[in-house]
N, C-alpha and C positions, 0 to 999 in steps of 0.2 A: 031217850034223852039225847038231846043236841049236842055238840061240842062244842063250848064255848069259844065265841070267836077270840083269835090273840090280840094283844095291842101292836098296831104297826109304827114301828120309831120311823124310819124312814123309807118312803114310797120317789121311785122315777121310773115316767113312760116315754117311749123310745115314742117319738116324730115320726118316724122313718116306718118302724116296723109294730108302734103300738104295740111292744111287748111293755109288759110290767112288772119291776121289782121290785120288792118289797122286805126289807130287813124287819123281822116280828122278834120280839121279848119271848125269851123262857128261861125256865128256873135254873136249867143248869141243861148239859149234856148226859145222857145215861147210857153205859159204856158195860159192855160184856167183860166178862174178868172170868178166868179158869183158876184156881186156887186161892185166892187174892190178888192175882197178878193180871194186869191187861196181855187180850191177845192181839193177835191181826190173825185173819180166815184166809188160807186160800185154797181155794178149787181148780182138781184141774183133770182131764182125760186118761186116763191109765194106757188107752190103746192105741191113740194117736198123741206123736209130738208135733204136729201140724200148727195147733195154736198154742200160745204159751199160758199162763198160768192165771187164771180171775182172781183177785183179792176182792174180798166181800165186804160190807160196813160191819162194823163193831162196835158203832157207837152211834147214837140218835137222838136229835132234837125232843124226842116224845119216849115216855116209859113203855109202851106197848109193845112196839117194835123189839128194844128190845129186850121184853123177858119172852116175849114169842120165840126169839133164836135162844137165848139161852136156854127154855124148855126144849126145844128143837133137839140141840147140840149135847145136852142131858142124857134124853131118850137114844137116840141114836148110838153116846158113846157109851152109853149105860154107866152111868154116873150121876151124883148131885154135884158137883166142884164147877160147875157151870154159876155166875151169880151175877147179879146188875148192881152198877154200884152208880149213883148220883154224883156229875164232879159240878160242883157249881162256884168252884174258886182254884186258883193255882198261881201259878208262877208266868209273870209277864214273859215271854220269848223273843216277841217280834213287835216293833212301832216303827212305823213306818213315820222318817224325820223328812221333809219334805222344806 
């Protein structure tokens, strides 16, 4: 079965470089949690300090993504406290007044 296409609010194609972008609708954000609590991941070299440190996503547009890392991060630390939580509402931050 197909993935249903998203609804796209708003589309602009670049003149110059015919890239296109496209801001799409979804239900919410779905975000990695260790306990109840949100993480941030990072990765990094044990053997060389040459490059500094990866922070990984921990949160995604699509539910797949991530209960894949949280099964991932489960297995690995040998635990269930891994968990996806749906944020589909919160607290305004930022508007930009123009």
């Amino acid at each position: 079965m197909s993935r249903p296409k998203p609804k796209v609010l708003l589309e602009q194609t670049s003149k110059s470089t015919y890239k296109c972008d496209q801001v799409l609708s979804s239900e919410g954000i779905w975000a990695v949690f260790y306990d109840g609590k949100p993480i941030s991941l990072k990765s990094s070299h044990s053997l060389t300090n040459d490059v500094g440190p990866r922070y990984r996503k921990t949160s995604f547009p699509n539910s797949g993504h991530a209960i894949n890392l949280a099964k991932k991060l489960n297995q690995q630390f040998h635990t269930d406290k891994f968990t996806v939580v749906l944020m589909n509402s919160g607290d305004l931050i930022f508007r930009d007044e123009k």
